[in-house]
C-alpha positions as CSV (number, residue, x, y, z in Angstrom):
1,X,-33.6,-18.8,-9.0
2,X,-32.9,-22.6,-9.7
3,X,-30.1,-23.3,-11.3
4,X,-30.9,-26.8,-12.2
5,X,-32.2,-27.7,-15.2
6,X,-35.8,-28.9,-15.2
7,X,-37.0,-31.3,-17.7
8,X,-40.3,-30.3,-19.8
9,X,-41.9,-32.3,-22.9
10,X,-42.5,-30.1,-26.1
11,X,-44.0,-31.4,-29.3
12,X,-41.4,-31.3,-32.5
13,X,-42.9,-32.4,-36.3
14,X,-46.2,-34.7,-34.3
15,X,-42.6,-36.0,-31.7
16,X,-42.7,-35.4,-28.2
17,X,-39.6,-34.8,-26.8
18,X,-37.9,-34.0,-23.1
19,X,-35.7,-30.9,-23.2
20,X,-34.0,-29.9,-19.9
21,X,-33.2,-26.0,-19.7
22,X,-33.0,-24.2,-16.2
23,X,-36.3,-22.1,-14.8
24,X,-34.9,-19.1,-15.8
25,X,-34.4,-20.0,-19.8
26,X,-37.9,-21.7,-19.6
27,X,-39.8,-18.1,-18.5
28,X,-37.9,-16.4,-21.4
29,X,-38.6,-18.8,-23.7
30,X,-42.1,-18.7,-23.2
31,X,-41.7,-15.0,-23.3
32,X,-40.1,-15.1,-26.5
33,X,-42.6,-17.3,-28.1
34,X,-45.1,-15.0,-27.0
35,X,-43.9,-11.7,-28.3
36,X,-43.8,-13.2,-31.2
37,X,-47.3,-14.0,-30.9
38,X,-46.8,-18.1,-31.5
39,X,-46.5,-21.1,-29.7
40,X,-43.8,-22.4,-27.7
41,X,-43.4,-25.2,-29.5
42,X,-43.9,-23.9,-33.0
43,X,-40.8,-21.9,-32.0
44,X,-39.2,-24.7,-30.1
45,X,-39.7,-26.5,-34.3
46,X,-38.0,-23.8,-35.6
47,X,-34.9,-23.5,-33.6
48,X,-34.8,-27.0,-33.9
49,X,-34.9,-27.5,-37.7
50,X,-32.1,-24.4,-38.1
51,X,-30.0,-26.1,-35.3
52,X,-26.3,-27.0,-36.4
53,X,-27.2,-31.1,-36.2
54,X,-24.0,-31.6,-33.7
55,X,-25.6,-29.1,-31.4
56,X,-28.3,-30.1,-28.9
57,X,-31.3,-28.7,-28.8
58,X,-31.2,-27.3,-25.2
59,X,-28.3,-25.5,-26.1
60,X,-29.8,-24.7,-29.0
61,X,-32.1,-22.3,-27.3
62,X,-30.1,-21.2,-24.7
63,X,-28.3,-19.3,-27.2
64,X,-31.5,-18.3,-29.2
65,X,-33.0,-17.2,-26.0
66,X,-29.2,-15.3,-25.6
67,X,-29.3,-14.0,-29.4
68,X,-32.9,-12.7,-28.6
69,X,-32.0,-10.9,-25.4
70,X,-28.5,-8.9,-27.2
71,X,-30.6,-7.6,-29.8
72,X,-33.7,-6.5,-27.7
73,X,-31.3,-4.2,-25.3
């Protein structure tokens, strides 16, 4: 386990954009987006867009990806 954040490009409204998020919340975000049968940066779009604006988008997710993982268990 890494715990340092590595930096990947996802695709927001036709935007790239760099998002840094630890190994670990990368594999559960891509295993989120595909239980729910979509792709990673169609959810990426939609955490995005429902994102307080004063939040970041890394965070963001981290706490989607945490929200997701309290209700599953």
């Amino acid at each position: 386990m890494s715990g340092r954040p590595i930096k990947r490009s996802l695709t927001l409204k036709g935007h790239r954009t760099s998002v840094s998020l630890e190994d670990d919340f990368w594999r559960a975000f891509r295993e989120i987006a595909q239980s729910k049968d979509m792709p990673i940066n169609a959810l990426a779009s939609e955490i995005d867009v429902a994102r307080d604006p004063e939040v970041g988008l890394a965070s963001a997710i981290r706490v989607f990806i945490l929200k997701w993982y309290q209700t599953e268990y």
